[in-house]
C-alpha angles and dihedrals in degrees: 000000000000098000078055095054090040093055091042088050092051087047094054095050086046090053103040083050087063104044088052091063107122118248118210094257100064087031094058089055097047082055094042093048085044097054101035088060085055096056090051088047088047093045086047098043119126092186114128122203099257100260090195098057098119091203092050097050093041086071128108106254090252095059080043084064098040089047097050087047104042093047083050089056090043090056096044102046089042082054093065103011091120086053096041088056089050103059085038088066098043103048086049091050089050080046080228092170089166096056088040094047087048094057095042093059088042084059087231100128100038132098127245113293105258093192084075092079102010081139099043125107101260088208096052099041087046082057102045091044097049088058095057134072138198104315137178107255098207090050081051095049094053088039087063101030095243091137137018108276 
């Protein structure tokens, strides 16, 4: 009788791990709820860009600007990127090609754009970068006068 109960036990744990797979519905608002956590992170966020970091101000005002944006994507891409996996998954499994297609226009489920700093110093961006959370990149932009306040 045990091998019987061993073999319905494994069974059962077989069977419950797949009925806890995530659909795209609940997927989708795991990821809604995620992100939109992020965006509210990214509106409230006091950081400012580091104004003393040599390597960073010895670039051209153009890698400034991929720099600044990549590493925004980065942090905000790093925030729901479980999420982000999940609904990924999801979506592929229902074979959902229209929402998928969708979100990848939308740019929701990419990484950050590496062409942004495909000559940039990979060391020195991962530094700066670690030292750096979730901003607000409009508050960065006027920071670093980017752009008109």
């Amino acid at each position: 009788m045990k091998p019987r109960y061993s073999i319905f036990y494994i069974f059962m744990m077989l069977l419950s791990g797949c009925t806890n797979r995530v659909n795209s519905v609940q997927a989708l608002t795991q990821w809604d709820k995620a992100y939109g956590q992020c965006l509210a992170q990214e509106q409230n966020s006091p950081v400012r860009f580091p104004e003393d970091n040599a390597w960073f101000n010895s670039l051209s005002s153009i890698q400034k600007k991929h720099v600044v944006l990549y590493i925004y994507q980065e942090k905000m891409y790093q925030c729901s990127a479980r999420q982000q996996a999940q609904l990924k998954q999801a979506l592929t499994a229902e074979n959902n090609q229209t929402l998928l297609k969708l979100f990848r226009d939308m740019r929701f489920l990419s990484t950050p754009d590496k062409t942004l700093v495909e000559n940039i110093d990979p060391a020195q961006l991962h530094r700066l970068s670690q030292n750096i959370s979730i901003f607000n990149l409009g508050k960065v932009a006027a920071q670093l006068h980017f752009r008109e306040r």
